[in-house]
LUMSEBA-124506 format. One record per residue (C-alpha): residue number from 1; residue in one letter; y, x, z. Coordinates in nm, 3 decimals, always signed. Example, Ala and Ser with C-alpha at 12.3 -4.5 7.8 and 13.67 -1.06 7.14 Angstrom:
# residues 2
<1,'a',<-0.450,+1.230,+0.780>>;
<2,'s',<-0.106,+1.367,+0.714>>;
//
This chain:
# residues 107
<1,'x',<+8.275,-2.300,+4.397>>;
<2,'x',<+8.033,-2.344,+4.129>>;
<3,'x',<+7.748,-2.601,+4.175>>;
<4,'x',<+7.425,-2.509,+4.180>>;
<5,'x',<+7.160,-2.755,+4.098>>;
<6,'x',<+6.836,-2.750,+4.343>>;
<7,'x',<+6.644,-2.710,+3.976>>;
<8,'x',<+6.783,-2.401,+3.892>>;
<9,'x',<+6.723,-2.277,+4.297>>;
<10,'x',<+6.341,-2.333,+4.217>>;
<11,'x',<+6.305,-2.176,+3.897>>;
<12,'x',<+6.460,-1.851,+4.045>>;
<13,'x',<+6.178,-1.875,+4.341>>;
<14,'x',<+5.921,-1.964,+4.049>>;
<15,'x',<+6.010,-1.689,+3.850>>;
<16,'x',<+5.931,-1.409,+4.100>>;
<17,'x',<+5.582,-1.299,+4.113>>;
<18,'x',<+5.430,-1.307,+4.466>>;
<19,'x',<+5.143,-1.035,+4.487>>;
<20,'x',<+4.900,-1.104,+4.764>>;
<21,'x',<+4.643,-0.857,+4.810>>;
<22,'x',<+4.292,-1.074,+5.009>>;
<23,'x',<+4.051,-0.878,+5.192>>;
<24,'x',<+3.722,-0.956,+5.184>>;
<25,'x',<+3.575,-1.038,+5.548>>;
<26,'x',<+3.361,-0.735,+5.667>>;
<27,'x',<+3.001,-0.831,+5.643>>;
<28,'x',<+2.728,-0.828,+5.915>>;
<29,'x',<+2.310,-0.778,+5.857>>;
<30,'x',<+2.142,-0.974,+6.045>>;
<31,'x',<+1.824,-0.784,+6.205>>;
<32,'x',<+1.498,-0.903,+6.348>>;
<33,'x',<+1.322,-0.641,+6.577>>;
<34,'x',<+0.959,-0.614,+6.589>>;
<35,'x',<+0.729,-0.689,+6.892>>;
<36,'x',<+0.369,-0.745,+7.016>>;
<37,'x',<+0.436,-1.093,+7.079>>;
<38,'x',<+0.555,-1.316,+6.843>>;
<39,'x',<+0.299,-1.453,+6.590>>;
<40,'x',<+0.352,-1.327,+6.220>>;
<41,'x',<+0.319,-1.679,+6.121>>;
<42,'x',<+0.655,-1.759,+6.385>>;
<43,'x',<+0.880,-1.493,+6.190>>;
<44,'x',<+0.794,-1.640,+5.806>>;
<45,'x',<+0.854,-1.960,+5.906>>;
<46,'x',<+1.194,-1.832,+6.067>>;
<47,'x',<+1.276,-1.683,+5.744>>;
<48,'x',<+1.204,-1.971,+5.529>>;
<49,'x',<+1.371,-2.222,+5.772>>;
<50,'x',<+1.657,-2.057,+5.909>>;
<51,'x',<+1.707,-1.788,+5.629>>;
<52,'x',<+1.607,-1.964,+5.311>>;
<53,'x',<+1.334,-1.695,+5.205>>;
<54,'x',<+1.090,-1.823,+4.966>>;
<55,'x',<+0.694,-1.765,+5.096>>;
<56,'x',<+0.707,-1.457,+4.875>>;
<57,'x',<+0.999,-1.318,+5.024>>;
<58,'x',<+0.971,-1.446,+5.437>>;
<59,'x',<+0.596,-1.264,+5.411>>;
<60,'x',<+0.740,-0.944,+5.223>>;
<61,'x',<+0.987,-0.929,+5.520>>;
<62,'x',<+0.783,-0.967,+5.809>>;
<63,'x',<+0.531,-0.714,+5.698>>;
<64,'x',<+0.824,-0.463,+5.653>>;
<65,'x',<+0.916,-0.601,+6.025>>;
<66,'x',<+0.597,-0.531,+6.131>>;
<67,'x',<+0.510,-0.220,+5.998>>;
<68,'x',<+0.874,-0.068,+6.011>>;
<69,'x',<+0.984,-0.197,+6.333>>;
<70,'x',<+1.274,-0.367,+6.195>>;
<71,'x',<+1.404,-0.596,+5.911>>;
<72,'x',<+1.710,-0.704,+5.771>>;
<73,'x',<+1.699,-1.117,+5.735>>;
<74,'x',<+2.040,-1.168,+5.583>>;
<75,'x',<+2.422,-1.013,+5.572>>;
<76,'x',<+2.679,-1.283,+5.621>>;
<77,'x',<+3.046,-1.283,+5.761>>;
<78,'x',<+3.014,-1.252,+6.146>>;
<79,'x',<+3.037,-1.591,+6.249>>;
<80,'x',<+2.765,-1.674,+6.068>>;
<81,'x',<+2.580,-1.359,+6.166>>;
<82,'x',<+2.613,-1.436,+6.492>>;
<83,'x',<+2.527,-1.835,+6.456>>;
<84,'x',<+2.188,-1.743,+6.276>>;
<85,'x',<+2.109,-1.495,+6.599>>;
<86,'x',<+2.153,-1.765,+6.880>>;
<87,'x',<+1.950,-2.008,+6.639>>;
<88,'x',<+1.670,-1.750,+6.632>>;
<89,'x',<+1.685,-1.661,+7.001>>;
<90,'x',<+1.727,-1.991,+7.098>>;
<91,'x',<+1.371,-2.129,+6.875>>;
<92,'x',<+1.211,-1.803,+6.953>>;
<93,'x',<+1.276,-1.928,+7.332>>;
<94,'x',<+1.182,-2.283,+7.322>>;
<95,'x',<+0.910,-2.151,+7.154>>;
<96,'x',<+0.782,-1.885,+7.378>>;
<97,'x',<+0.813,-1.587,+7.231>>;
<98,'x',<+1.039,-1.263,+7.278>>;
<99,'x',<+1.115,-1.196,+6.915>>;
<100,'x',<+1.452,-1.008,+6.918>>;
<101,'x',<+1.743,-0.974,+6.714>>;
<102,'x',<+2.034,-0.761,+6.687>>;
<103,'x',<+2.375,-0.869,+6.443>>;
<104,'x',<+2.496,-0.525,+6.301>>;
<105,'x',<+2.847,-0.435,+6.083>>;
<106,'x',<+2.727,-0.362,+5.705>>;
<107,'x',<+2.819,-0.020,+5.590>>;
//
């Protein structure tokens, strides 16, 4: 029986290509719902805070929240989706207010 040496074992293995195919994680936009409620001045600082909108951007947004009923604040894997919605409800709650938000699959 012939030996084999454990070097010769490895360059076999290291000469066969491996192909591995990674899918990206599906994506989720993370939506704030308008109401009659929650001050204007509550949602930018949401934004900027928990979003990392600039001024600019955060008061773009809400208007579009305002005046369109709905806005999208962010898409991020779901975990984090769904992380930035409980940190939302839960301020919007200690807060007082019944700003609402919905964690939706991008298309």
């Amino acid at each position: 029986m012939a030996d084999i040496q454990i070097d010769e074992i490895i360059d076999i293995a290291l000469d066969e290509e491996i192909k591995k195919e990674l899918d990206e994680p599906p994506k989720y936009k993370v939506v704030l719902l308008n109401d009659d409620s929650t001050p204007i001045e509550f949602v930018i600082q949401i934004l900027r805070e928990l979003f990392k909108h600039s001024i600019a951007t955060a008061e773009q947004l809400t208007m579009t929240i305002h005046n369109e009923g709905s806005g999208i604040a962010g898409v991020y894997t779901y975990e984090i989706a769904e992380q930035k919605a409980i940190e939302v409800v839960n301020l919007s709650r200690a807060n007082g207010f019944p700003l609402q938000i919905k964690v939706e699959e991008d298309s």
